[in-house]
N, C-alpha and C positions, 0 to 999 in steps of 0.2 A: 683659266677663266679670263686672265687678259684678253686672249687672242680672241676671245667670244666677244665681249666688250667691242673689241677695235671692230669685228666684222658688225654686229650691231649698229656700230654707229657709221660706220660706212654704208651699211644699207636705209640707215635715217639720211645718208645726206645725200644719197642717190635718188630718193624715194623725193625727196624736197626738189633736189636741180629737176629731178622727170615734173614734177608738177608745176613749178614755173615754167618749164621751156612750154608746156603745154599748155598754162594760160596762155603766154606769150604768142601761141600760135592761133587759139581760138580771139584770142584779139586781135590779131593782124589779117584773121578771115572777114572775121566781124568791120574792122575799117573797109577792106577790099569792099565788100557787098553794101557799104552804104554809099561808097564812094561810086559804085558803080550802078546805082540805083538812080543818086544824084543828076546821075549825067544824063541820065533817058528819061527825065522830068519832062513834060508838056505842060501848056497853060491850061490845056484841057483838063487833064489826069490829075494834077496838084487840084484844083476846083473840087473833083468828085473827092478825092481823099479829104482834105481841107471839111467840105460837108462832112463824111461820115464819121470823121475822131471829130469833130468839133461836139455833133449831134447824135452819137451814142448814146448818153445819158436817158435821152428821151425816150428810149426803145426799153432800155433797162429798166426804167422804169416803168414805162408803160406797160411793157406787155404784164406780169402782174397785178397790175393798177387795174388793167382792164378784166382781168380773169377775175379777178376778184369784185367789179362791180360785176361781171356776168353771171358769178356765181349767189350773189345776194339774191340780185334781179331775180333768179331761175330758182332761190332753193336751192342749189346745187353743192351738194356739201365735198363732193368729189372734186369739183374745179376752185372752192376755195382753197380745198387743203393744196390743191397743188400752186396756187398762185403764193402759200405761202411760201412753199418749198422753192420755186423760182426764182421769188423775190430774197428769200434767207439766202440762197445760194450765191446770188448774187452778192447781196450786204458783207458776206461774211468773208468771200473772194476779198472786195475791195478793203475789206480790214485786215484781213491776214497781207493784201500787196502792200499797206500802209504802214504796218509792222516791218515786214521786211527791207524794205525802201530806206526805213529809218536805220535797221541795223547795216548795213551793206553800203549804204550811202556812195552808189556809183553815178560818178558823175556823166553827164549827157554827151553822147557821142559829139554833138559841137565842140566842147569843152574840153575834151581830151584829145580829140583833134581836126585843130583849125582847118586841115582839106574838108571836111565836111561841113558844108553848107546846109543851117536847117532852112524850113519854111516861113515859121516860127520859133521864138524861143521860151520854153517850157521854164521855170526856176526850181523845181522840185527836184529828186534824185530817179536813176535812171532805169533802176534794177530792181523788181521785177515790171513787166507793163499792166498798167492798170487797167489802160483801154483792151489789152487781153483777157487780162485776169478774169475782166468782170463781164464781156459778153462772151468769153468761151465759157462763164459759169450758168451765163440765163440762156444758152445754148445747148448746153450740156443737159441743163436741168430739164429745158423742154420737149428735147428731144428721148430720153426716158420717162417725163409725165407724159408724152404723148408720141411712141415707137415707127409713126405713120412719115413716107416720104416728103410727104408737103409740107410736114412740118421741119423735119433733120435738112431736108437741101435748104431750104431758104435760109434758116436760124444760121446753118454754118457757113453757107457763102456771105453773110450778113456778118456774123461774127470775124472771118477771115481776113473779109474787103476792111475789117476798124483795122484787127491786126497788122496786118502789112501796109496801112495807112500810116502807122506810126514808124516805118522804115522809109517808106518813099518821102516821109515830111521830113528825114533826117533826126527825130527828135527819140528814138530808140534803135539800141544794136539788135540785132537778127537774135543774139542770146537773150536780149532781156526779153523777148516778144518770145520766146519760144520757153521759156520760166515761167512766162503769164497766163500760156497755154494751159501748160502743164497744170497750174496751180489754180486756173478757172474750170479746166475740166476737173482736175483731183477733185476739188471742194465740192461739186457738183455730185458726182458720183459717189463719195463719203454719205453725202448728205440723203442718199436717195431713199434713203427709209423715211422720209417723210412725203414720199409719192401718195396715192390713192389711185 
């Protein structure tokens, strides 16, 4: 029974060295790509990023906001129920990213390290993105209340361009924007029984 014991815990402490050297690697990518991101900044390109994480919100909100007065206007019990599922999916993204931000508490690629130059600087924590979270979830969500091309290419070039807005401004790792993905589409598709 010793010898079970010692192999046991030799397999605990190889299992632990394999999973730090493996942070350690997905953090040294994670630097690499921001750093390299940095350096191909234009006055132009930071402007168009800068605009769309700044003014996300508006969209987030919007679109919703707007479904939902066009579904009053019309009678349309169809386009309320989905403006609410749009907008919940969205709400519910940016609570679930707000919880975990708080638990996780990673600090912002400026901050852990000084080669990266942000655009601006954010005070909040880093992990998961919020500006993912919450337009890959009113992306997600539109694009199943409504399966039509015009609607899925825009919403996700739309959603994408906030995404990788928070990489090019320096102020999110390529992991935490792809965490926000994950957890604005997840939310989204969970939620999808509240479609019409």
């Amino acid at each position: 029974m010793g010898h079970f014991k010692q192999f046991l815990l030799l397999l605990l402490i190889t299992f632990l060295y394999s999973e730090k050297c493996f942070a350690q690697r997905i953090q040294k990518l994670d630097d690499q790509i921001m750093i390299n991101i940095q350096e191909h900044r234009t006055p132009e390109q930071t402007g168009v990023f800068l605009f769309l994480s700044k003014n996300y919100l508006y969209v987030n909100i919007g679109i919703p906001t707007v479904m939902m007065a066009g579904g009053l206007m019309d009678n349309n019990k169809a386009l309320r129920e989905n403006a609410v599922y749009v907008g919940s999916s969205t709400l519910i993204s940016y609570g679930a990213t707000y919880l975990i931000k708080n638990i996780f508490k990673r600090r912002r690629p400026f901050v852990q390290n000084t080669n990266i130059v942000p655009v601006y600087r954010p005070q909040d924590y880093s992990f998961p993105s919020g500006h993912s979270s919450s337009t890959f979830a009113t992306a997600t969500a539109l694009s199943i209340a409504y399966p039509k091309w015009y609607i899925i290419a825009p919403a996700y070039l739309w959603s994408g361009s906030v995404a990788y807005s928070r990489m090019y401004l320096g102020v999110h790792y390529p992991t935490d924007v792809a965490a926000g993905i994950l957890l604005g589409t997840g939310t989204a598709a969970s939620m999808s029984f509240m479609k019409k």
